[in-house]
C-alpha positions as CSV (number, residue, x, y, z in Angstrom):
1,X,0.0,0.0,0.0
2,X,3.0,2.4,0.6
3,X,4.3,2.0,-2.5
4,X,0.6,2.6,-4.3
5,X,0.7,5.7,-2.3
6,X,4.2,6.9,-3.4
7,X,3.7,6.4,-7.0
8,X,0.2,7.9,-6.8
9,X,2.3,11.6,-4.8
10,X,5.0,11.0,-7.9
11,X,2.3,11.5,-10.3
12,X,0.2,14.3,-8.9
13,X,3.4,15.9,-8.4
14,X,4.4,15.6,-12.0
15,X,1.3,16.9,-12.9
16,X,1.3,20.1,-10.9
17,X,5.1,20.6,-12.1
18,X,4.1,20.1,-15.7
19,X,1.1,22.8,-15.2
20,X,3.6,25.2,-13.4
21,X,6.1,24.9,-16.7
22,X,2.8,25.7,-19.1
23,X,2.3,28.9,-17.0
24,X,5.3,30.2,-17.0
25,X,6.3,29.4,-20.3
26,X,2.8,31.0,-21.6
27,X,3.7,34.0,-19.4
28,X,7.3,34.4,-20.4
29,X,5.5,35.0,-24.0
30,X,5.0,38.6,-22.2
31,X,8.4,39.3,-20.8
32,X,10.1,38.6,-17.5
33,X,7.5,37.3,-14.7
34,X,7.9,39.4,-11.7
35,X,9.6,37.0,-8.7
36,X,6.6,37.3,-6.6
37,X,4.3,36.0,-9.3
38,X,7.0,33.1,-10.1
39,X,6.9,32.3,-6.7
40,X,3.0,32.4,-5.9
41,X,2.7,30.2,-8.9
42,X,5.6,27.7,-7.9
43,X,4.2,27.5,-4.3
44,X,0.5,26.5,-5.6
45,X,0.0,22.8,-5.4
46,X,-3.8,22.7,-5.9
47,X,-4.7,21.3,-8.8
48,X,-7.9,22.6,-9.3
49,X,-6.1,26.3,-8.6
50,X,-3.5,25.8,-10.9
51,X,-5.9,24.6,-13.8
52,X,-8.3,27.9,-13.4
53,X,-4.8,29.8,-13.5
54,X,-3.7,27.9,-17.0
55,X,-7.2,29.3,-18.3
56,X,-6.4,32.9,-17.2
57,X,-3.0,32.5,-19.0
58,X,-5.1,33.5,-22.4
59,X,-4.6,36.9,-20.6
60,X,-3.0,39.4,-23.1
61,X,-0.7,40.7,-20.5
62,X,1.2,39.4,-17.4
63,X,-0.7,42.1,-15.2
64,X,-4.4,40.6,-16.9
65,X,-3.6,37.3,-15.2
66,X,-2.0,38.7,-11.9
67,X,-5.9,40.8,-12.2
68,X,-7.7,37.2,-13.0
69,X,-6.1,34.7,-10.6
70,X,-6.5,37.1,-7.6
C-alpha cells in the first residue's frame, strides 16, 4: 500500500510541475515574470487552482492574469 501511495504523490506531483512549466512558459510570451508572481505560482499545489490559472494564461498581459487569478 506504501508503494501505491508513493507512485500515486510522484504523479500528482508531476502533474502540478508540468502545469507550473505551461504557465510560465505561456507568461514568459510577455516578458520577465515578476519574482513574486514566479513564486506564488511555484508554491501553488492545488490542482484545481493551478488549472483555473492555466485558463487565465489567455490573458494578453502578465498584469491581466495577476488581475484574473486574484
Amino acid at each position: 500500500m506504501i508503494l501505491e501511495e508513493m507512485l500515486r504523490d510522484e504523479r500528482a506531483a508531476g502533474r502540478r510541475e508540468e502545469r507550473q512549466s505551461i504557465l510560465r512558459s505561456f507568461l514568459e510570451d510577455f516578458g520577465s515574470i515578476p519574482p513574486e508572481l514566479e513564486k506564488k505560482l511555484f508554491e501553488e499545489s492545488d490542482a484545481t487552482v493551478l488549472k483555473n490559472w492555466l485558463i487565465a494564461a489567455t490573458s494578453k498581459s502578465i498584469e491581466e492574469f495577476i488581475q484574473k487569478i486574484q
